[in-house]
C-alpha positions in Angstrom: -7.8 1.9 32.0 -8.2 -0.7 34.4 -11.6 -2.7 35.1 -12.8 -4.4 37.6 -13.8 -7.9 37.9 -16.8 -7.8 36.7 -15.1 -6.6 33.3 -17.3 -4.1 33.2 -16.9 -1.5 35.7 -14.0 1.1 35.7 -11.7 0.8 38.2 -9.6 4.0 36.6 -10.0 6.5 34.4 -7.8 6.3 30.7 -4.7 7.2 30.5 -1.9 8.7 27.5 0.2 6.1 26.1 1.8 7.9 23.3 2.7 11.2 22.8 0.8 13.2 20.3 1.5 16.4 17.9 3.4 19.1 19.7 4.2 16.3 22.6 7.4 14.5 21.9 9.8 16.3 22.3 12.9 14.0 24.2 10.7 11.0 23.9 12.1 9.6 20.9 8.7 9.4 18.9 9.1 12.8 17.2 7.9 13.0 13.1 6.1 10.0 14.1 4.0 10.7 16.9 0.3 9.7 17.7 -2.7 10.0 16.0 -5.5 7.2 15.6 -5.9 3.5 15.0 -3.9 1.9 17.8 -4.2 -2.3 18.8 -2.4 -3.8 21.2 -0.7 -7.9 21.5 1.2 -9.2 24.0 4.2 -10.8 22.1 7.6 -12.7 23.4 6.8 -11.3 27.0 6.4 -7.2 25.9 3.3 -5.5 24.7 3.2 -3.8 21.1 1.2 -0.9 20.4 0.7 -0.5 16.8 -0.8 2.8 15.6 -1.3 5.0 12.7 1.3 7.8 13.1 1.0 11.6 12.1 2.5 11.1 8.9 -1.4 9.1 8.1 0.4 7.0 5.4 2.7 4.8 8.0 1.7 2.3 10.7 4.1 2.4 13.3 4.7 0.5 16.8 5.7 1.1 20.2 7.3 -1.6 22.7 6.5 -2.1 26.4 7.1 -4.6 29.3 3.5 -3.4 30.3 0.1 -2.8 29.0 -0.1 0.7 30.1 3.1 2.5 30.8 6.1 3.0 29.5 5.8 2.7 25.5 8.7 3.4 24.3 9.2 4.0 20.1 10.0 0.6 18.0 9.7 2.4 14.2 7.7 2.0 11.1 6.0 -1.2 10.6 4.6 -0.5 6.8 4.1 2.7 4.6 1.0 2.4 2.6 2.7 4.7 -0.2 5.8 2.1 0.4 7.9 5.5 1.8 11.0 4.2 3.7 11.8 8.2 4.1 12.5 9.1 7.7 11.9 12.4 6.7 8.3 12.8 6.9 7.2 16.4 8.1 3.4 15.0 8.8 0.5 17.0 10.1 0.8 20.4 10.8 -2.5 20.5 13.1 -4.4 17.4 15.3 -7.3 18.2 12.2 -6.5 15.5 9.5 -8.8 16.8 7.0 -7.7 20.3 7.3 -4.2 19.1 6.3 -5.6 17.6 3.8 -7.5 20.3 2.4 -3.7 22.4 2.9 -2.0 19.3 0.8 -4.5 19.3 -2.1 -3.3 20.5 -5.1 0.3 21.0 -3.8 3.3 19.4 -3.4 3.6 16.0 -1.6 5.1 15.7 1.9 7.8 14.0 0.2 9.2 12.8 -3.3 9.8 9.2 -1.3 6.5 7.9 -2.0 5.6 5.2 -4.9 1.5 5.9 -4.5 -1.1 8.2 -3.5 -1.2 7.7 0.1 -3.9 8.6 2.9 -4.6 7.2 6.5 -3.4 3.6 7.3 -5.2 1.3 9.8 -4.4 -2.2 10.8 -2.6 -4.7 13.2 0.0 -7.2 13.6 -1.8 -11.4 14.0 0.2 -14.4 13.7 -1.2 -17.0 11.2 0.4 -20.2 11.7 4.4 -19.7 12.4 4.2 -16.4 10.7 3.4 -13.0 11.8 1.7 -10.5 9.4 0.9 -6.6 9.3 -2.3 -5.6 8.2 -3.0 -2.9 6.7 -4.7 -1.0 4.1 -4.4 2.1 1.2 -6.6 4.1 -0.6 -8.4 3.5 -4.5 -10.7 5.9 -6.0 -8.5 9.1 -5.1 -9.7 9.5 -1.7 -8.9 8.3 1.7 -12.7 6.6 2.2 -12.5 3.8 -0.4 -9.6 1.5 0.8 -8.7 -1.7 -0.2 -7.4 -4.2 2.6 -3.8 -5.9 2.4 -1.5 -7.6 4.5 2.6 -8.4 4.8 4.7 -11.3 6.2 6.8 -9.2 8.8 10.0 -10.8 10.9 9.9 -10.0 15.0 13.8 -10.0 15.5 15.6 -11.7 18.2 15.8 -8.1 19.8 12.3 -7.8 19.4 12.0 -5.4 16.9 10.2 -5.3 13.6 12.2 -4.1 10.4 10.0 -2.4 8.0 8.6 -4.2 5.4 7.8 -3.5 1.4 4.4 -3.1 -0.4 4.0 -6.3 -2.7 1.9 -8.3 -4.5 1.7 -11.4 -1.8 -0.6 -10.7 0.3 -1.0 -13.8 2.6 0.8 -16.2 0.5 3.4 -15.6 2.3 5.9 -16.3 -0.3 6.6 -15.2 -4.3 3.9 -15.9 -6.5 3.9 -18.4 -9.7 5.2 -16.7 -12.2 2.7 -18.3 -14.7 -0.9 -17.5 -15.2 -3.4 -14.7 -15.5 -3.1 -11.9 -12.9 -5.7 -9.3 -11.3 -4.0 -5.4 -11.6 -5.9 -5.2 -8.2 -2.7 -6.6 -6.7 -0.4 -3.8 -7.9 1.6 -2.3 -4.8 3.2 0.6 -6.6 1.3 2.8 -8.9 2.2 6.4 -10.0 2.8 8.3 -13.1 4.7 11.5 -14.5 3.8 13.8 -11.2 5.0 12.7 -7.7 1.9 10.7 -6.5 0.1 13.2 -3.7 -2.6 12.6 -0.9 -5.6 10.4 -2.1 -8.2 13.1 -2.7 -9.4 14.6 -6.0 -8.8 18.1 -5.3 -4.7 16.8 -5.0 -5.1 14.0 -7.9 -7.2 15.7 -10.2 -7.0 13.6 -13.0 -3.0 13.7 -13.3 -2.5 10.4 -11.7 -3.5 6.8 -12.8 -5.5 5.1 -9.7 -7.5 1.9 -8.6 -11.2 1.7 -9.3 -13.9 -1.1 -9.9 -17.0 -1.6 -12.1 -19.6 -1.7 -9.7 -20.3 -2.0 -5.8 -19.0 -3.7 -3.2 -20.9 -6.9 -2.4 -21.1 -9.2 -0.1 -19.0 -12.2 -1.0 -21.7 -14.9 -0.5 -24.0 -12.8 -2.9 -25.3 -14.3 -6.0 -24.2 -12.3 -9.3 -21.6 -10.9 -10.9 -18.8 -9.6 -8.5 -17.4 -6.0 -9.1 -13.6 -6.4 -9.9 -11.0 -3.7 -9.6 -8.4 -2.2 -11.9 -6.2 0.5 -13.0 -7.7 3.5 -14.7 -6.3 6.9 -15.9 -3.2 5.3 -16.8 -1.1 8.0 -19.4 2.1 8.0 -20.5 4.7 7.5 -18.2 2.2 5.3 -16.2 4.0 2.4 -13.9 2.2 0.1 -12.4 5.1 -2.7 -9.9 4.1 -5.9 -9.2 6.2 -7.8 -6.6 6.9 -10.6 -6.3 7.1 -13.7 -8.5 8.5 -17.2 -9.1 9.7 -16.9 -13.1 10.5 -20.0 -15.2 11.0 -20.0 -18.9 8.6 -17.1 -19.6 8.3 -15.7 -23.3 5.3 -14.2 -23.6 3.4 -11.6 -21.8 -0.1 -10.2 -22.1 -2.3 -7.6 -21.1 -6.1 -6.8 -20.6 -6.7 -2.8 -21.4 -9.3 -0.8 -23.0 -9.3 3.4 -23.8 -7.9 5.9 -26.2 -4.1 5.1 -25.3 -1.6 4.2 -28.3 1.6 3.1 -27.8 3.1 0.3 -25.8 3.5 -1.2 -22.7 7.4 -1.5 -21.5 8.1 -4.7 -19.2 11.1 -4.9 -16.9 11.8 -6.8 -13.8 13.6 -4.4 -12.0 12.9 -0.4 -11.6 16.5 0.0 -12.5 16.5 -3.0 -15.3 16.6 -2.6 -19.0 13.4 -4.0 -20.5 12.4 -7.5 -21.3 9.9 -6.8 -23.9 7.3 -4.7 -24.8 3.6 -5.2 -25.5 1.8 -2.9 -28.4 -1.6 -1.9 -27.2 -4.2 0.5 -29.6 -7.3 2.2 -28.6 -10.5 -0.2 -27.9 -14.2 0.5 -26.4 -14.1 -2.9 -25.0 -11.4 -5.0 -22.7 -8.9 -6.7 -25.3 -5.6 -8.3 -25.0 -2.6 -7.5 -26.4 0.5 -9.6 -26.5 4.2 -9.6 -26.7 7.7 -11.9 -26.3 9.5 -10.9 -23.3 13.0 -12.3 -22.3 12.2 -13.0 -18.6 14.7 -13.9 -16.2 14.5 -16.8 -14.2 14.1 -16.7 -10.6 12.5 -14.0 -8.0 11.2 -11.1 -10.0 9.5 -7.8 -9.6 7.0 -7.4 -12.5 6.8 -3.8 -13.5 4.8 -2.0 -17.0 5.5 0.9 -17.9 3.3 2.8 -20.5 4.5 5.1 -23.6 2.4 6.8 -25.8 -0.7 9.0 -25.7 -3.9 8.6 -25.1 -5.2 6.8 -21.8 -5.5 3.5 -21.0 -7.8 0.7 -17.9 -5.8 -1.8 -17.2 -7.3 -4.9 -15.3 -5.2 -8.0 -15.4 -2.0 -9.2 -17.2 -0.7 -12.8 -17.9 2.3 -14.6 -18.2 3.1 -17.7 -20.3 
């Protein structure tokens, strides 16, 4: 809509800018049409809309040379189940939650996806010479508890934005140091033995390991203890990916668990890779670490454990020495 100069009185009414379900047909926005959470910047001369697509899981973008016509489709920005599927069937009705409701306990829209995924908000900011999505997925198996999260994106010369990976980063903006103690708060893939599904317990149940946290949210300038996060429900066949870090002559790896599970954590650096170690962990009440050698390559890594065994395991932060 346009205002007038008082910058508060409308001029004219609102207008579309996107097509939505059922609307896009020819347009070139089809599987990934409209639904909710759209910003707007003015970058390089043309006008990005970002928006959360049908598929609720993807934030995608649209490219103008104005502010209110003429959007035509740029592609997916970030997945927050890190799905670089085009294939995405999405909603079947404008109602999110009744698709929902449909999804729960079935399959998943596709077997593309690395978490349990639900509705993705955010926008694109530049921080210094860099541009970043934000974004955000879900913890506690629904699509109301979300943890915020942000990627270094590229703007091409063409002025289009190539999809980007989940990862560990954040705004760092660069790999990690491969050396130190770790929060599993960071992980950017997480699924198990079943295809992970929509973030909602009647979908989840308890097949699927998942973030939590130990108490409240607080506000950051609060005195007290601060609630941290971690992995819970973790069975066998558990993976938890952490990407990405800077590794220099590390032989050792630990982790911080607690629960029933028996067995061991397998380490590897690549979800194709053979292992690098392996860490046995047995059942404890309390947090406790376990340790094991690991023959860690040098170099840019992807840091990924892997459980085997039974039982059931929290896992909230691992270290590397």
């Amino acid at each position: 809509m346009t205002l007038e100069d008082d910058m508060v009185t409308i001029k004219s009414e609102p207008k579309k800018l996107l097509p939505l379900l059922g609307e896009s047909e020819g347009t070139g926005f089809e599987g990934h049409e409209f639904f909710e959470a759209s910003s707007i910047r003015k970058i390089y001369g043309k006008y990005y809309l970002v928006y959360s697509s049908v598929n609720l899981h993807e934030l995608c973008y649209a490219v103008s040379d104005y502010p209110d016509k003429e959007f035509k489709y740029g592609g997916v920005i970030i997945s927050n189940c890190d799905s670089f599927s085009d294939i995405c069937p999405g909603l079947k009705t404008e109602n999110a939650l009744s698709d929902v409701r449909r999804q729960a306990g079935k399959a998943p829209f596709d077997a593309d996806k690395k978490n349990c995924f639900g509705n993705n908000h955010g926008g694109i900011e530049k921080i210094g010479d860099e541009w970043y999505i934000f974004y955000h997925r879900q913890t506690n198996r629904t699509m109301f508890s979300r943890q915020g999260c942000a990627e270094k994106i590229t703007i091409l010369e063409d002025g289009t934005i190539p999809q980007v990976e989940m990862t560990s980063q954040g705004l760092n903006g660069r790999p990690l140091r491969g050396r130190g103690i770790y929060s599993t708060s960071m992980v950017c893939n997480l699924y198990g033995r079943h295809a992970p599904s929509v973030s909602h317990p009647l979908a989840m149940g308890k097949k699927h390991p998942y973030l939590t946290q130990n108490g409240s949210d607080t506000n950051p300038d609060a005195a007290g203890e601060k609630p941290h996060q971690y992995i819970t429900n973790g069975k066998n066949k558990m993976t938890a990916v952490f990407r990405y870090f800077e590794m220099e002559h590390i032989t050792k790896a630990g982790v911080f668990v607690r629960g029933s599970a028996k067995g061991k954590l397998v380490v590897r650096t690549g979800p194709d890779g053979k292992p690098v170690g392996e860490i046995t962990i047995e059942p404890s009440k309390t947090w406790k670490r376990f340790q094991g050698a690991v023959a860690m390559p040098d170099g840019v890594q992807e840091l990924i454990f892997t459980f085997e065994g039974r039982g059931k395991l929290d896992f909230m932060k691992f270290a590397l020495d």
